[in-house]
C-alpha positions in Angstrom: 83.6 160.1 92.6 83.7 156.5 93.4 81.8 154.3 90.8 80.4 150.7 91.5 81.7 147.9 89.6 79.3 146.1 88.1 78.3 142.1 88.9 80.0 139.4 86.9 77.5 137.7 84.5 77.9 135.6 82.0 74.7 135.8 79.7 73.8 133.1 76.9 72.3 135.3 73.8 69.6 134.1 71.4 69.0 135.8 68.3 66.2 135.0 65.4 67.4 136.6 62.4 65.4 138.4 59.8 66.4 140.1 56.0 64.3 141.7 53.7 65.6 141.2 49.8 63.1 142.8 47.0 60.5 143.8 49.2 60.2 140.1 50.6 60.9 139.4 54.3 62.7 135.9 55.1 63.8 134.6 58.6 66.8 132.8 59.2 66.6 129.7 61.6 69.9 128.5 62.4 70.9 125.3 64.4 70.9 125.3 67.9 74.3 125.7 68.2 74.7 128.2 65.8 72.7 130.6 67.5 73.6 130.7 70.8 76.0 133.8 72.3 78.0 134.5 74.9 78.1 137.3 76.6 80.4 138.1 79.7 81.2 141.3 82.4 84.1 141.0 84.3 84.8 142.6 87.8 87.3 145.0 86.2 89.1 145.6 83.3 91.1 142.1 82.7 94.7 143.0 84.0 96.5 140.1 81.9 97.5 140.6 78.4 95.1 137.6 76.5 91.6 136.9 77.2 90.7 133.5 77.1 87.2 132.5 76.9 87.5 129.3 78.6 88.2 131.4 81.5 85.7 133.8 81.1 83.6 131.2 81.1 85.1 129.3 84.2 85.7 132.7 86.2 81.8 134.4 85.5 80.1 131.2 85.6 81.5 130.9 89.3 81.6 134.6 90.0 78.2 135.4 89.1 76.4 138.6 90.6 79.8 139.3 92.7 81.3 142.7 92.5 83.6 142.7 95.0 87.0 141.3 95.2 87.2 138.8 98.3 83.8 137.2 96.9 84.6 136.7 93.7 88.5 135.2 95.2 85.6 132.7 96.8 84.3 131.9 94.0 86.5 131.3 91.9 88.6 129.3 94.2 85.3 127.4 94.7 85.6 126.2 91.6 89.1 125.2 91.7 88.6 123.4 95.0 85.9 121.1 93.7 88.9 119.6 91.0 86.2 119.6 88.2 87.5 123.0 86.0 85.9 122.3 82.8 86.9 124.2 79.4 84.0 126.5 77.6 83.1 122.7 75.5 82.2 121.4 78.9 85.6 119.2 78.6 87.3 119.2 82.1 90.9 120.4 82.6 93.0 117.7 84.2 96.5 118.4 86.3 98.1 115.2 84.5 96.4 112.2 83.0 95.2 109.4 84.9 97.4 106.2 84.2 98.7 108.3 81.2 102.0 109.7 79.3 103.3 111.4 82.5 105.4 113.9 80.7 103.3 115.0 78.0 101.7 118.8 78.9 100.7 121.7 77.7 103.8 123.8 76.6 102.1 127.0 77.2 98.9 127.9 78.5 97.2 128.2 75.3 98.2 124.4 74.3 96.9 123.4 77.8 93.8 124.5 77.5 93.8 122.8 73.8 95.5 119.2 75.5 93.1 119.7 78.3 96.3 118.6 80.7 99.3 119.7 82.7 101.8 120.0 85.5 101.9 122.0 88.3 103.0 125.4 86.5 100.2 125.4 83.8 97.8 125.3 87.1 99.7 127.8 88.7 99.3 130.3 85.3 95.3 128.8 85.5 94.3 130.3 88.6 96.5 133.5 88.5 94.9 133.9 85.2 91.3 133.7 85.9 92.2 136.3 89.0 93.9 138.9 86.9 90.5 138.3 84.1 88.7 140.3 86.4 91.7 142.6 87.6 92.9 140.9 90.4 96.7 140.9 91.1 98.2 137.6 92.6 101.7 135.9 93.0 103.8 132.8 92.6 105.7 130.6 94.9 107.4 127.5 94.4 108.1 124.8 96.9 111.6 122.8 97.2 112.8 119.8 99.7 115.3 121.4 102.0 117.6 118.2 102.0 118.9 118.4 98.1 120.5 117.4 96.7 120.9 114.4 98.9 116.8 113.9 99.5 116.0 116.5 96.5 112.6 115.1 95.9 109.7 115.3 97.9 106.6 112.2 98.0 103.3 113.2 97.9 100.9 111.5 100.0 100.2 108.6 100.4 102.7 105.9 100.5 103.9 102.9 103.0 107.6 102.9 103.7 109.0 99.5 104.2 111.7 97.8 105.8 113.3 100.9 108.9 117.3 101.0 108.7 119.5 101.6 111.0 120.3 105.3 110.3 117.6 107.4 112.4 114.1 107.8 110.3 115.7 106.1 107.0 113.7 103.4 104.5 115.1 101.3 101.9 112.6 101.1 98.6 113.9 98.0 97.1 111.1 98.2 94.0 113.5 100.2 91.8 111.5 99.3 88.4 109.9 102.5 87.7 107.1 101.1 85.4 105.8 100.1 88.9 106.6 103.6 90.7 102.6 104.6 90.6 100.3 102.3 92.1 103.1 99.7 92.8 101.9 97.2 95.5 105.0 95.8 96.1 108.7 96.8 97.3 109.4 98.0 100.8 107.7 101.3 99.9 104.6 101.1 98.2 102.7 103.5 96.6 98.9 104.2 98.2 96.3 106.0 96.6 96.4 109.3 97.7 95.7 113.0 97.1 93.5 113.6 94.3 94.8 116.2 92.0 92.3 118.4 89.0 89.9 116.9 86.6 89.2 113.8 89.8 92.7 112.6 89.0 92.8 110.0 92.1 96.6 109.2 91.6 99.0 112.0 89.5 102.5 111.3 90.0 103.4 111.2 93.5 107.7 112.1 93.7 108.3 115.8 92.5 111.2 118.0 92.8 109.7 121.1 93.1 106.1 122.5 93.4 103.6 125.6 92.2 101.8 127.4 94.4 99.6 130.7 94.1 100.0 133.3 96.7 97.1 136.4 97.1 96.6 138.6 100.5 98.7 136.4 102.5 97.6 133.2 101.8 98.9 130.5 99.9 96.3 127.9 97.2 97.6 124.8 95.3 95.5 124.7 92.4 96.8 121.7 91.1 95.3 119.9 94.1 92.7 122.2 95.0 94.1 122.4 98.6 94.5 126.2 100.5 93.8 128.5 101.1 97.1 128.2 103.9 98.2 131.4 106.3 101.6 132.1 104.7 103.2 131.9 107.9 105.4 129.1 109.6 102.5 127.6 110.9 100.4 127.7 107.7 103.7 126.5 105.7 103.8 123.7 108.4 100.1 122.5 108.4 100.6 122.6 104.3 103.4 120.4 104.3 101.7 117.9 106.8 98.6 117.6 104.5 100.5 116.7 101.3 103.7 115.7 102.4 104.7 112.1 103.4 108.6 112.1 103.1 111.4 112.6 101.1 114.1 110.7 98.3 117.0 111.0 96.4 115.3 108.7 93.4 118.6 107.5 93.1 118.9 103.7 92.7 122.7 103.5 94.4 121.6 105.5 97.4 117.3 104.7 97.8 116.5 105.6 100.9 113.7 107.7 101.8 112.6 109.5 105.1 109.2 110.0 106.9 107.7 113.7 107.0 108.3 115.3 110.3 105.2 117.0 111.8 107.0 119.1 114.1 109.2 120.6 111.7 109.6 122.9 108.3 111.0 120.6 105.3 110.3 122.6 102.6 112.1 125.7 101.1 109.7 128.6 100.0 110.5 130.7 98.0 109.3 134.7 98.4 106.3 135.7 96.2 106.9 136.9 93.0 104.3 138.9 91.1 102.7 136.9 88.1 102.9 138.6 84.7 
């Protein structure tokens, strides 16, 4: 017998509360925040081991009245593709903070969803999380520059190389004073504004050396970004790569030199999909 899943809600209860003591009747009348109650149905029994009601809340609020799996995917990458994921409090989840302590994060999800920021990984465990709420299975894949360790770090769009060397395709970056690295406007390479990243982030750090992606029926999302879904094929890998790539560097002082993206050709390793647990 095949039974019908039932449509992801998310319901907001209100209750007026009545006692009787001694024969008398009295009725309670809470504040407005004490008596409000949520209630949530997910597509299917929640396939990861902790519940979080943040993303109940995130996942049936964007799923609503979907049953089936592709849809609520949609939906829920919907949401992750606008960049405005807020917690239950209405707070919104940010990949980084905006002209902020760059290595401060969440060191687990839970603390992420407390700080309200992260890296790439704690957006990576985000959207595999709210998938497996509803019992949906997904995967991990992480990005790496193919030249390490000589160019081991990849540039995220956008920035303006400088002065062309000799060698083929090579740029010196003579502003080597790292207080200046984001949103520096001078040096042979300067830093543009360029890909937004979560919580309208208009400039996280832009040189990593490796990257997380999400990877469900063939495709592959980058929820820190909201970018994807990309074909995980050679051509989806390439057109990924050309939308957030713009070159590579050692970010080594003795030997700054950085390179321009190639359009033509695969710069990034990929690594195979790993099931998310």
């Amino acid at each position: 017998m095949k039974i019908k899943r039932l449509p992801i809600i998310r319901q907001v209860l209100k209750c007026d509360w009545e006692y009787t003591i001694g024969g008398t009747d009295f009725t309670i009348e809470p504040d407005e925040d004490d008596n409000i109650h949520h209630i949530y149905v997910t597509r299917a029994e929640p396939s990861y081991g902790t519940v979080y009601e943040t993303i109940l809340h995130i996942t049936c609020e964007a799923a609503w009245g979907e049953s089936e799996e592709k849809p609520v995917v949609e939906a829920i990458w919907d949401k992750f593709e606008s960049k405005h994921v807020e917690r239950k409090d209405g707070k919104v989840l940010t990949y980084y903070w905006y002209n902020k302590n760059y290595s401060a994060e969440g060191k687990d999800f839970t603390n992420f969803l407390k700080i309200r920021h992260g890296r790439c990984g704690m957006w990576q465990h985000c959207l595999c999380i709210s998938l497996q709420t509803h019992g949906i299975s997904s995967k991990t894949v992480g990005i790496y520059s193919i030249y390490a360790p000589n160019r081991a770090f990849f540039m995220i769009k956008r920035w303006a190389l400088g002065t062309k060397m000799i060698i083929k395709e090579q740029y010196l970056w003579s502003d080597l004073d790292k207080k200046k690295l984001y949103g520096a406007k001078d040096g042979d390479c300067v830093n543009l504004e360029g890909v937004a990243g979560q919580g309208d982030n208009p400039e996280p750090p832009e040189i990593f050396r490796d990257h997380a992606l999400v990877f469900y029926n063939n495709e592959i999302y980058d929820p820190s970004y909201g970018i994807g879904p990309y074909d995980y094929t050679e051509q989806g890998k390439l057109r990924y790569e050309n939308m957030v790539i713009a070159g590579f560097t050692p970010l080594n002082p003795l030997t700054w030199r950085c390179s321009k993206n190639i359009k033509k050709e695969r710069e990034l390793y990929w690594t195979k999909p790993v099931d998310f647990k």
